[in-house]
N, C-alpha and C positions, 0 to 999 in steps of 0.2 A: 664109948666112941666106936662106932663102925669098923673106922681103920685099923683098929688095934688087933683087927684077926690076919689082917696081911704081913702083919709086922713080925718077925724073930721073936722068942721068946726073951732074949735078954732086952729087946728096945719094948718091953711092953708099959714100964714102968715110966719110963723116957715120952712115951707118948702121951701118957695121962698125965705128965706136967709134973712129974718126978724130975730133982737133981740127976744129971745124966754125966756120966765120966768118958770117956773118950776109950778108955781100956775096955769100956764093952766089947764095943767091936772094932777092932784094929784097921780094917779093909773096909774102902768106902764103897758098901754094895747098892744094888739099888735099894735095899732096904731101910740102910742108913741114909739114902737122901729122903726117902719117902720122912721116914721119920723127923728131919731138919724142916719138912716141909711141912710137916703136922707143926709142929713148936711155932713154924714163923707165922700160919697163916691160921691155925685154928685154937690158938692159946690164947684162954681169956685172962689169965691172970699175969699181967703187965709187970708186978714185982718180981716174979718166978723168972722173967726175962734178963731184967735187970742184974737178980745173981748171979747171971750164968756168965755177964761181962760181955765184953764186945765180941762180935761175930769174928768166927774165924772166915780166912777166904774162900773157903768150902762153902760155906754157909752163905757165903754175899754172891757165893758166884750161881748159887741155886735162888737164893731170893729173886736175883736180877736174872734171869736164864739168858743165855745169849739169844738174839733174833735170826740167827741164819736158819731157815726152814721156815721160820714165821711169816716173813715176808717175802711178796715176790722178788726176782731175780730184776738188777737194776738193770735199766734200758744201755740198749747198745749205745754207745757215745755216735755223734751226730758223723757223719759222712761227708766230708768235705769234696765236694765235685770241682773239681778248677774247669774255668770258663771254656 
């Protein structure tokens, strides 16, 4: 896999769909999300998910990114003119 030359050496294993322990890396870098983001969206083996248990909210909060930036900015509310 491609990604695995941007990755930290200790996430290399993590990214080829190795058991991954949290004590890797203590501090969520960008490398550590890149890495969460390998697991959620380019992991073919579905059992390997399964063991790792339910997403932490690190994890959910990068699957689902937030939309602020994504979308444009919402219209000004309407302008009320009195007669």
């Amino acid at each position: 896999m491609e990604v695995k030359a941007e990755l930290h050496d200790s996430h290399r294993e993590f990214a080829s769909g190795i058991e991954y322990t949290r004590t890797t890396c203590t501090a969520l870098s960008s490398c550590h999300d890149r890495a969460h983001l390998i697991i959620r969206t380019k992991h073919r083996n579905p059992l390997a998910l399964k063991r790792r248990g339910p997403p932490t909210p690190t994890q959910l909060s990068i699957r689902f990114p937030p939309l602020r930036g994504l979308l444009p900015p919402p219209p000004f509310p309407p302008q009320v003119t009195k007669p």
